[in-house]
ROKE-155996 format. One record per residue (C-alpha): residue in one letter; x, y, z. Coordinates in steps of 0.001 Angstrom, whole numbers, padded with zeros to 6 digits. Layout:
REM ROKE-155996
{node 'A',{X,Y,Z}}
...
This chain:
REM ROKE-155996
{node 'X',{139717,094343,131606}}
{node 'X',{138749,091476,129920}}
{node 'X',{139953,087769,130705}}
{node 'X',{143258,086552,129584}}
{node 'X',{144016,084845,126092}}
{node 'X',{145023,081311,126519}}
{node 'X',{146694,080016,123425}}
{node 'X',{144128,077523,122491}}
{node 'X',{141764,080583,121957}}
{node 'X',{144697,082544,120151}}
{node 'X',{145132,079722,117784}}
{node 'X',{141698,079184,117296}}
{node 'X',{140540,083115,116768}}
{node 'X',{143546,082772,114267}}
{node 'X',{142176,080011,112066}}
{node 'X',{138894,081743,112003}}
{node 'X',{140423,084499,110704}}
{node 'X',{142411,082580,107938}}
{node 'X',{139044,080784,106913}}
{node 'X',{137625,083884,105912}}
{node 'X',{135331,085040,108337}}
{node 'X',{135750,088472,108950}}
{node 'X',{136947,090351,111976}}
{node 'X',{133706,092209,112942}}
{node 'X',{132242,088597,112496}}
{node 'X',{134901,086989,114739}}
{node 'X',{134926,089631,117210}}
{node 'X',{131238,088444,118010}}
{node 'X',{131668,085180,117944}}
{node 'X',{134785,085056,120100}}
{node 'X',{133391,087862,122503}}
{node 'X',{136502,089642,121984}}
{node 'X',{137974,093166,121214}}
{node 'X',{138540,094620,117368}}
{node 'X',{141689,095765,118291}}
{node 'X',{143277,092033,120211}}
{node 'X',{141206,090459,117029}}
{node 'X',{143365,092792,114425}}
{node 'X',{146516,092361,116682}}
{node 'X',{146030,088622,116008}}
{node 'X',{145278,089197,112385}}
{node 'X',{148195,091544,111354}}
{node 'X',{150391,088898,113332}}
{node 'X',{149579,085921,111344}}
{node 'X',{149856,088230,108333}}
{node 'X',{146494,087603,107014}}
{node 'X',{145320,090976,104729}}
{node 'X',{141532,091381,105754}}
{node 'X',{140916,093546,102569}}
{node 'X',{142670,091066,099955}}
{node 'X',{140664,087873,102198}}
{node 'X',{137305,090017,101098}}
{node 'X',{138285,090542,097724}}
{node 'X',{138940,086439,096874}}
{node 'X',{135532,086293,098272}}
{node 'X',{133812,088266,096636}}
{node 'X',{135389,087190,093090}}
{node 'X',{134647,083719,093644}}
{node 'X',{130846,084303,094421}}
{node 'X',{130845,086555,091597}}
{node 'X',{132608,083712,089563}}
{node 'X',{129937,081260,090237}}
{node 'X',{126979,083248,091245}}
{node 'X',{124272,082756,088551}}
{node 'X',{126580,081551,085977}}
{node 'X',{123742,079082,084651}}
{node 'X',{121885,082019,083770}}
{node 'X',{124544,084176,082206}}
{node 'X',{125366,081244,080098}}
{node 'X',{121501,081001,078770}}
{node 'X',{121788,085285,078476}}
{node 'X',{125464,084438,076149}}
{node 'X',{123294,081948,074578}}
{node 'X',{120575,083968,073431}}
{node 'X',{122940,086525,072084}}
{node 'X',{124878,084128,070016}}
{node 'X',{120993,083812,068384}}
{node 'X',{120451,087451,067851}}
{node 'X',{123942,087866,066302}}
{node 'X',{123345,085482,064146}}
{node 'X',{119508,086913,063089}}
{node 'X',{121572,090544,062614}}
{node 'X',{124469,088698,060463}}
{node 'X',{121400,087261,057873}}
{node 'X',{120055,090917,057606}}
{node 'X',{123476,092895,057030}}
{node 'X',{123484,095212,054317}}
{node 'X',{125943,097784,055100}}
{node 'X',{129681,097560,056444}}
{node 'X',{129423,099505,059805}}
{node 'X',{126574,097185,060647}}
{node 'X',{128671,094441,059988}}
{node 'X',{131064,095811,061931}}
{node 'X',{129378,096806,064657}}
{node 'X',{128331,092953,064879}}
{node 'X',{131260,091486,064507}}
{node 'X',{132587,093358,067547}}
{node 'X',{129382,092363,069416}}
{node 'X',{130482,089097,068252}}
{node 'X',{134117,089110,069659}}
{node 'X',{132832,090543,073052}}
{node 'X',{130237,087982,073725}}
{node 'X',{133228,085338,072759}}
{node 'X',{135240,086948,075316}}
{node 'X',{132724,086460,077843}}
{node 'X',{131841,083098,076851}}
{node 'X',{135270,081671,077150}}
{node 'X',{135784,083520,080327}}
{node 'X',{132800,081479,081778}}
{node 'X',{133850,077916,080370}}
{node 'X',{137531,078728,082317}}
{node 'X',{136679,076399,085450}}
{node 'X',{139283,077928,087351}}
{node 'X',{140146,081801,086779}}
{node 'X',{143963,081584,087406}}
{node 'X',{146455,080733,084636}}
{node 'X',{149465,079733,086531}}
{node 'X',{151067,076494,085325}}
{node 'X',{152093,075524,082007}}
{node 'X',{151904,078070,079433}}
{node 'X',{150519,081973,080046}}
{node 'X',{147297,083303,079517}}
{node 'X',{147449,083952,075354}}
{node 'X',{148220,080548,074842}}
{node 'X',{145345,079352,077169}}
{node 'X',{142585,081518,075999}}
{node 'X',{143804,080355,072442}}
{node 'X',{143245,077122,072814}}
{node 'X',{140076,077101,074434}}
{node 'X',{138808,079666,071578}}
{node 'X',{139982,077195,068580}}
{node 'X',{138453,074242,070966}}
{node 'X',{134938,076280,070580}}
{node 'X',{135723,077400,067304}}
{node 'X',{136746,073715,066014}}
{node 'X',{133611,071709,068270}}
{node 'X',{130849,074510,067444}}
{node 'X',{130176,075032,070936}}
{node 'X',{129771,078664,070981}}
{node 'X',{126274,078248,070341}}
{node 'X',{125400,075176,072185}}
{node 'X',{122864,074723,075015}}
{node 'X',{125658,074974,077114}}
């Protein structure tokens, strides 16, 4: 049997936790068992799979999104070279929905912050920012 948890350990096992480190990860830093690690886990309420998940979407929201801009960029050119050589409606078509996807994906990376709670919902936000691109021209800026 192990030693005994004082409650300065407790409390500090239990901010680790709510920083985002994960248990396997403070189990060996702490020296201490998966299961008192998970007991102290579940009893500060803190969801190890949901902790992950904001994780993971915020390095996905900012990972290489530089890149993906100059990629949006470059497709807003090709569009653009397709539009000039349309002859026939489903081509046109086909482009325009091209179009509205790489819009889509554009506004979604000028959004600093994912999360729409505040004033207003959603429709009204992504509105906005779409006639603010439409209006400036910046859809096919340098970024």
């Amino acid at each position: 049997m192990g030693k005994a948890l004082s409650e300065v350990e407790k409390q500090e096992i239990t901010a680790t936790l709510k920083s985002g480190l994960s248990q396997t990860a403070t189990v060996k830093k702490y020296g201490r068992s998966a299961g008192l690690v998970n007991k102290l886990a579940q009893a500060a309420d803190i969801d190890p799979v949901n902790n992950r998940t904001a994780q993971a979407n915020e390095a996905r929201r900012v990972y290489c999104r530089e890149e993906r801009l100059r990629v949006n960029d470059l497709l807003f050119d090709k569009i653009l070279q397709m539009l000039n050589k349309c002859t026939k409606s489903v081509d046109l078509r086909n482009i325009l929905v091209s179009y509205g996807i790489a819009t889509d994906k554009r506004i979604l990376e000028t959004i600093e912050e994912p999360s729409f709670s505040g004033e207003g919902n959603a429709k009204e936000k992504l509105l906005s920012i779409l006639l603010e691109s439409t209006q400036s021209g910046s859809t096919n800026s340098g970024a």
